[in-house]
C-alpha positions as CSV (number, residue, x, y, z in Angstrom):
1,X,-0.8,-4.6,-8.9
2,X,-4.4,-5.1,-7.5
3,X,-6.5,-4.5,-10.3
4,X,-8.6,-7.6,-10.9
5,X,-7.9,-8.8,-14.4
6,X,-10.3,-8.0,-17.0
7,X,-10.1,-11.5,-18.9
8,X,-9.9,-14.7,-17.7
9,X,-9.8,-18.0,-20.0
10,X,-10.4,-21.1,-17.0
11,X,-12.1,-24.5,-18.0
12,X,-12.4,-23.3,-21.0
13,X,-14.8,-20.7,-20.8
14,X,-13.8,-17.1,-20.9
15,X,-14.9,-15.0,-18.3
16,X,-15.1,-11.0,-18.8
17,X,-14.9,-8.7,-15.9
18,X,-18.1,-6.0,-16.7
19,X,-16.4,-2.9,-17.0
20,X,-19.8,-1.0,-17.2
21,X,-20.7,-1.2,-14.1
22,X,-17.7,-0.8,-12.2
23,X,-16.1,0.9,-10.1
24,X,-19.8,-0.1,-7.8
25,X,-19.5,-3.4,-8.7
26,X,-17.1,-5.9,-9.6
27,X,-19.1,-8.9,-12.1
28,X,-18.0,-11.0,-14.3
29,X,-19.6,-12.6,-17.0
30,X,-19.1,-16.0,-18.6
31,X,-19.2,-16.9,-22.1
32,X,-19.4,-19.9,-24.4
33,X,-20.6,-18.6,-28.0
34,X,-18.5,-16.5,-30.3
35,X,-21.5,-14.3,-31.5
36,X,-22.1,-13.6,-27.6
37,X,-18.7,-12.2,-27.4
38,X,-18.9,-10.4,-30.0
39,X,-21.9,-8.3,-28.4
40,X,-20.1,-8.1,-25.1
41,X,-17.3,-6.1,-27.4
42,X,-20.0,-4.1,-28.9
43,X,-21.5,-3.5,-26.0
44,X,-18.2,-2.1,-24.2
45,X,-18.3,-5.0,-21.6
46,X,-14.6,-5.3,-22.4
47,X,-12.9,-2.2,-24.0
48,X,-9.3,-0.9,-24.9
49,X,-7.5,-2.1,-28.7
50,X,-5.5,-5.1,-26.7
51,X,-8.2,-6.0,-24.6
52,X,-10.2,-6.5,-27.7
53,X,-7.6,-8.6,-29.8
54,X,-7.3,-10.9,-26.6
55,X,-11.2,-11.2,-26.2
56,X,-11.5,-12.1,-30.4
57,X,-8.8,-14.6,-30.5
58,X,-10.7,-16.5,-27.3
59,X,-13.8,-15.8,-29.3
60,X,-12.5,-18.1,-32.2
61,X,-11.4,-20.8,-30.1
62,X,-15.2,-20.9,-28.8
63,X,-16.2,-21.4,-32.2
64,X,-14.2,-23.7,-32.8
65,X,-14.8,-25.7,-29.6
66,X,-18.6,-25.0,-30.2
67,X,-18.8,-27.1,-34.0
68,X,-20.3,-30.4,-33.2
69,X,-18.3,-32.4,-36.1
70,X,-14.3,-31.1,-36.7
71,X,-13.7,-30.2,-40.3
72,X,-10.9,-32.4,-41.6
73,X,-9.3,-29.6,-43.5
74,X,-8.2,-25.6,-43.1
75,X,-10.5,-24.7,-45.9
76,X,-13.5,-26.2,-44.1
77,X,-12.2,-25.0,-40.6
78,X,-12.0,-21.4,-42.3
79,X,-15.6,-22.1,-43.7
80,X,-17.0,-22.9,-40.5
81,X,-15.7,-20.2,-38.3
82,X,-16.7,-17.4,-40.8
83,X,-19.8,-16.6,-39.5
84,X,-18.2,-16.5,-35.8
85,X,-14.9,-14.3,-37.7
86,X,-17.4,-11.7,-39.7
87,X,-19.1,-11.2,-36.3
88,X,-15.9,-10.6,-34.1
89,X,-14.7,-8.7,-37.2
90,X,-17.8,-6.4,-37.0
91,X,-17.8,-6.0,-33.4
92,X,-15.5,-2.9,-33.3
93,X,-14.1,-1.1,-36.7
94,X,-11.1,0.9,-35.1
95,X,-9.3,-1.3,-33.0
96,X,-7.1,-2.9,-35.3
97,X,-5.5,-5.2,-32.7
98,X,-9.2,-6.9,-33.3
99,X,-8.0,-7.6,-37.0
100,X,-4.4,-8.5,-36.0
101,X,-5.5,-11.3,-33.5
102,X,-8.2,-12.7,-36.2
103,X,-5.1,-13.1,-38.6
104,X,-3.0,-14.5,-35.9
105,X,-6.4,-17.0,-35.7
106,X,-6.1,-17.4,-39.2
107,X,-3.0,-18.7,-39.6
108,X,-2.9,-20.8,-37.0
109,X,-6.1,-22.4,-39.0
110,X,-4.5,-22.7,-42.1
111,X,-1.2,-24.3,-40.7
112,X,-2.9,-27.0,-38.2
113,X,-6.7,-27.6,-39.5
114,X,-5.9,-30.7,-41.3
115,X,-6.4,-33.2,-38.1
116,X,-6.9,-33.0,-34.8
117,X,-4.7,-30.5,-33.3
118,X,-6.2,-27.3,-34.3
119,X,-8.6,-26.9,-31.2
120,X,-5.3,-27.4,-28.9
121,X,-3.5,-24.9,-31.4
122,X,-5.6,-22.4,-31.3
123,X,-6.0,-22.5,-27.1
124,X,-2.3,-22.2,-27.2
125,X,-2.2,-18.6,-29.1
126,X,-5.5,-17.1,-27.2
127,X,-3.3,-17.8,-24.1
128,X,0.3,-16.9,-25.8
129,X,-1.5,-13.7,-27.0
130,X,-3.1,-12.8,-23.5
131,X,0.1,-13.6,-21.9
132,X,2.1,-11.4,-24.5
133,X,0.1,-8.6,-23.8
134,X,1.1,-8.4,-20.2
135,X,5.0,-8.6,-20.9
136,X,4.4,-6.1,-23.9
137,X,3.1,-3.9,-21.4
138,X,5.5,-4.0,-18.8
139,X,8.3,-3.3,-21.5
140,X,6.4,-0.3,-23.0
141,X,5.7,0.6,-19.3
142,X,9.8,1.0,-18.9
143,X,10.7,2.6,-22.3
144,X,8.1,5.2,-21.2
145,X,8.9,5.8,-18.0
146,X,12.4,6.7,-18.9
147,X,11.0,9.8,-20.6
148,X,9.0,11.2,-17.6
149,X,10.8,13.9,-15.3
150,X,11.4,13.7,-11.6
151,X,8.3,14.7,-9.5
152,X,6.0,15.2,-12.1
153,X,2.6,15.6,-12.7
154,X,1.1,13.7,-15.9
155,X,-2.5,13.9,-17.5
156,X,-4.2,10.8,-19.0
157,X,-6.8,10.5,-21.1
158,X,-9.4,7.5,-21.2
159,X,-8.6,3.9,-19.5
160,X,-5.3,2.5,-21.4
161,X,-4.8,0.7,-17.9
162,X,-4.9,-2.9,-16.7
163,X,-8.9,-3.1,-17.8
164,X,-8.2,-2.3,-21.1
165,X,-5.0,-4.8,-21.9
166,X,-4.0,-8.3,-20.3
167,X,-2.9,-6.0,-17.6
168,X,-0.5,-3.5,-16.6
169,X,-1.3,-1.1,-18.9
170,X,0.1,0.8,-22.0
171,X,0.0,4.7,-21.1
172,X,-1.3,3.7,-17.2
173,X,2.0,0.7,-17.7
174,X,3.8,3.9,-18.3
175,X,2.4,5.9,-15.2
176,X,3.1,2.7,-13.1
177,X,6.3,1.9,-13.8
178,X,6.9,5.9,-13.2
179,X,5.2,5.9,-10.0
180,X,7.8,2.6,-9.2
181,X,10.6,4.4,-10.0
182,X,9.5,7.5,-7.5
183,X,8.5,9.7,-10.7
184,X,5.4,10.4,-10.6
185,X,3.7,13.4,-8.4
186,X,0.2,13.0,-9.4
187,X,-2.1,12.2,-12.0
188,X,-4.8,14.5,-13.4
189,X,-7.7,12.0,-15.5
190,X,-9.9,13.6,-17.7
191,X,-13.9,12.1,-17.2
192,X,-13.6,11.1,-20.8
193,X,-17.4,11.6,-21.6
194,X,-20.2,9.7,-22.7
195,X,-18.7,6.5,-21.0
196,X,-17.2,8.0,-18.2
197,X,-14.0,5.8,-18.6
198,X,-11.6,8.2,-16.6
199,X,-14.2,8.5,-14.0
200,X,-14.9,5.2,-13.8
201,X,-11.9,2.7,-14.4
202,X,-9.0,4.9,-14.7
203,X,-9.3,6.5,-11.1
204,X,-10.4,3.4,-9.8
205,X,-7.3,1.5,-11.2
206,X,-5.2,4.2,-10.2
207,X,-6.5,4.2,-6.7
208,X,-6.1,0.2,-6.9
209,X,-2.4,1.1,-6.9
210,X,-2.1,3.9,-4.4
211,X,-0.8,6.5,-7.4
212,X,-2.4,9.9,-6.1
213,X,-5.1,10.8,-9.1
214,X,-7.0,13.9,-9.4
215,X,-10.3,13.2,-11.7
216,X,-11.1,16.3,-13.5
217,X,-14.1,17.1,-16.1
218,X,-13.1,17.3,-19.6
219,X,-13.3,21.0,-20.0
220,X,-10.9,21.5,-17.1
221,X,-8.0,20.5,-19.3
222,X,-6.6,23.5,-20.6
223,X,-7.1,25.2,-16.9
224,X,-5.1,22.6,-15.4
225,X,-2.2,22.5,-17.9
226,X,-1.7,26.1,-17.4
227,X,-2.2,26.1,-13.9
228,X,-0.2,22.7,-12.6
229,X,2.0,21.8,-15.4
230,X,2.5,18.3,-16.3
231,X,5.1,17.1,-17.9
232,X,3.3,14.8,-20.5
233,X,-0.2,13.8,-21.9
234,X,-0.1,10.0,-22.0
235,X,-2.4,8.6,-23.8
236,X,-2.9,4.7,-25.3
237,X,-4.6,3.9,-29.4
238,X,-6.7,2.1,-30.7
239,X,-4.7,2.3,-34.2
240,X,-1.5,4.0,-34.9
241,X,-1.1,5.0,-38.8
242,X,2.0,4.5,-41.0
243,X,2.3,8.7,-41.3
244,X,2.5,8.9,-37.5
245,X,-0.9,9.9,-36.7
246,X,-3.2,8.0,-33.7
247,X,-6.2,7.0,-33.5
248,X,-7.7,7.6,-29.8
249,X,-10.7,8.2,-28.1
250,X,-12.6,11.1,-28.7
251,X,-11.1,14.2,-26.7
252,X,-7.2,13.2,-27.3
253,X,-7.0,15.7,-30.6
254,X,-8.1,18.2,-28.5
255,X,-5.9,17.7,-25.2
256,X,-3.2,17.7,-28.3
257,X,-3.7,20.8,-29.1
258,X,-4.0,22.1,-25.7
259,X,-0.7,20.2,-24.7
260,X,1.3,22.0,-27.5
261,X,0.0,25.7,-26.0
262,X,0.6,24.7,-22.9
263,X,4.4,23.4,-23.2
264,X,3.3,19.7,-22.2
265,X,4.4,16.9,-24.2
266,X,2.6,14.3,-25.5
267,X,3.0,10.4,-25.3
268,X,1.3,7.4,-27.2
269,X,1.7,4.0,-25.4
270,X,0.8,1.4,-27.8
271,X,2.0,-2.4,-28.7
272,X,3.0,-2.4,-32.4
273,X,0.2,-4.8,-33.0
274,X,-1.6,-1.7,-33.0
275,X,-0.1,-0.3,-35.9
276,X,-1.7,-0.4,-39.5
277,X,1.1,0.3,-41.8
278,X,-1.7,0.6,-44.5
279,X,-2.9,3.5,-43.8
280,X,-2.3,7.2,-43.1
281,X,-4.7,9.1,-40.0
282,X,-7.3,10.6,-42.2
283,X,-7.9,6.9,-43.7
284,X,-8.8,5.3,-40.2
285,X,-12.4,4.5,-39.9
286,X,-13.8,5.8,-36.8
287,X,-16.9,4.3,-35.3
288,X,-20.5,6.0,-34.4
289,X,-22.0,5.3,-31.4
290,X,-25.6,4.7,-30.7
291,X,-27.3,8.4,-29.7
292,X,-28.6,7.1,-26.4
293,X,-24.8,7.3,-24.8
294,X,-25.2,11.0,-25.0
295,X,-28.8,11.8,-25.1
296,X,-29.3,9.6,-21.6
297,X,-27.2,8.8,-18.5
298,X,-27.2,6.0,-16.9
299,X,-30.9,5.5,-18.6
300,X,-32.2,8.8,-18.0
301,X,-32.6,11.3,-20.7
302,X,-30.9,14.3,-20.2
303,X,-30.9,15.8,-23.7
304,X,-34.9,16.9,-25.5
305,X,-36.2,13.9,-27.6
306,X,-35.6,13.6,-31.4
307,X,-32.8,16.0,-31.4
308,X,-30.0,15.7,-34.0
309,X,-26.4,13.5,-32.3
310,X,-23.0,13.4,-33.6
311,X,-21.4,10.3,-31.2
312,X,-17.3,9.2,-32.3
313,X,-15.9,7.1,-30.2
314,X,-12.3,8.1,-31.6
315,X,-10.1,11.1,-33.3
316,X,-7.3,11.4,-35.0
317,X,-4.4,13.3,-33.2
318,X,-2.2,14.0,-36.0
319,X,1.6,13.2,-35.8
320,X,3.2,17.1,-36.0
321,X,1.6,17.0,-32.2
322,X,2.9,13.7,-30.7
323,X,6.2,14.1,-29.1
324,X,6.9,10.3,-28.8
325,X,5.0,6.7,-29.5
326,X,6.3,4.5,-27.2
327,X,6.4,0.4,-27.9
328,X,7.5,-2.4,-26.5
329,X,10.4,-2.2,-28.6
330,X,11.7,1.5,-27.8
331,X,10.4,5.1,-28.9
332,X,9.8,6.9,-31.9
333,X,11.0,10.9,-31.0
334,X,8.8,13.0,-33.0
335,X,7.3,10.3,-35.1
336,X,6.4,10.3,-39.0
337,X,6.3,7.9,-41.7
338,X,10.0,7.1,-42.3
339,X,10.5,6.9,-38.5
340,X,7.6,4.9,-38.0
341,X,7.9,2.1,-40.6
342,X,11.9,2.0,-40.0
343,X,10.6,1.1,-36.7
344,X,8.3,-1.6,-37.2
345,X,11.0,-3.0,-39.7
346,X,13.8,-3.1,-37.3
347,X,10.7,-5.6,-34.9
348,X,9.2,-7.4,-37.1
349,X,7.0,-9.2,-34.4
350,X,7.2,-13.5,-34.6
């Protein structure tokens, strides 16, 4: 694979590739604060739920490298990083592999902050995690691929690709491992407005690899289904809900619904460390964007001043019109709540 990785922990500073200005240029950017990484989430300079979890847990370790005394015990470790974990918390609401990572962070606090190890423990999960990610995705890459039909066609939605994991992928893992095993015909991306992440990363990535992609504006969708076909909408999540449901970015409810008119199945590829088994779709909280990603591009305006936005960055595709969730444990067929928590039962992650 040829993508450039999107994070990268050396001498220990974390480096972020800047995935808003690719594919036309190819920057990184280093960082040595918490609350700086924080905004470089906000901001979108790194994006995609594992992506995110990876960046917060190097985030902490910053923090921790940053204080100037060590704490000599986990309460006053916990203490100290709060105001670096409330802004990394608040960086992103829907992603909760953002939440999961902070609690991996969190434990590893309370079981090591009473001496001097904690600094070395907590470098050793940022890089277990990143490195987790990667093998997660190659598994869920597999499991996938074994549901995808001899020379198909496939439509994707977003960036769920190497950029927005540790690399590989979870639904573009999928479409890779397909493409390895001499599946895979072509790939349609949607744009995926405002941020252009199809347009941008996700036929870039794909073009990294030498997978045939087809880029295609949003509103195409429903043409091309009926006139080419595919096989499956793969898709990755930014939170997966105990009752089945997924929470995407915006546009997957809608290439749901078209999907089920249209015959095509559909596909979430997500680590279970994206699952909340709290709470049901309707409960996940979905984020506003500013106004300025729809009323400008690429700092022009292109929409009349003072007029009235509406900007999720997610929906909520609900369960009934998901034909699989893939993990890196296996795949729930036709997922719902009992199927979905037996699941994450049976892989209890260590």
């Amino acid at each position: 694979m040829s993508t450039p990785s999107a994070i990268i922990w050396s001498n220990n500073q974390l480096q972020l590739l800047d995935q808003r200005v690719l594919p036309t240029r190819c920057e990184y950017l280093q960082y040595d604060d918490p609350f700086a990484v924080a905004d470089a989430i906000r901001a979108m300079v790194v994006r995609g739920a594992p992506a995110i979890g990876i960046t917060a847990a190097y985030g902490i370790l910053l923090a921790a490298q940053k204080l100037t005394t060590s704490p000599t015990s986990a309460d006053a470790w916990q203490s100290a990083l709060r105001p670096a974990r409330d802004a990394l918390a608040n960086s992103r609401p829907t992603a909760v592999n953002l939440f999961w990572a902070l609690a991996r962070c969190d434990q590893v606090i309370a079981e090591h902050g009473n001496g001097d190890a904690l600094i070395p423990a907590l470098t050793k999960l940022a890089v277990h995690i990143h490195a987790e990610d990667i093998e997660i995705n190659q598994r869920i890459g597999d499991f996938g691929a074994s549901l995808i039909p001899a020379d198909s066609i496939v439509y994707t939605h977003c960036n769920a690709g190497a950029l927005a994991t540790g690399g590989y992928g979870t639904a573009l893992g999928v479409i890779r491992s397909a493409h390895r095993d001499g599946k895979i015909r072509g790939v349609f991306a949607g744009e995926t407005r405002p941020w252009l992440q199809g347009a941008r990363l996700t036929s870039w990535e794909l073009m990294q690899d030498g997978i045939p992609v087809t880029l295609a504006i949003e509103g195409a969708a429903a043409h091309l289904m009926r006139e080419h076909k595919p096989s499956w909408v793969i898709v990755g999540a930014d939170r997966v809900a105990a009752n089945g449901d997924a929470a995407n970015k915006i546009g997957t409810y809608n290439l749901a619904i078209i999907a089920k008119h249209h015959g095509a199945k559909v596909m979430v590829a997500a680590p279970t460390s994206t699952f909340d088994a709290l709470l049901d779709g309707p409960q996940i909280p979905i984020e506003q964007r500013p106004a300025d990603e729809i009323t400008h591009s690429f700092g022009q305006r292109v929409a009349p001043e003072n007029v009235v936005t509406n900007n999720p960055a997610f929906d909520v595709t609900p369960a009934q019109l998901i034909d699989a969730i893939v993990t890196e444990y296996g795949i729930i067929h036709q997922p719902d709540r009992a199927k979905v928590i037996a699941h994450l039962n049976a892989n209890k992650r260590k």
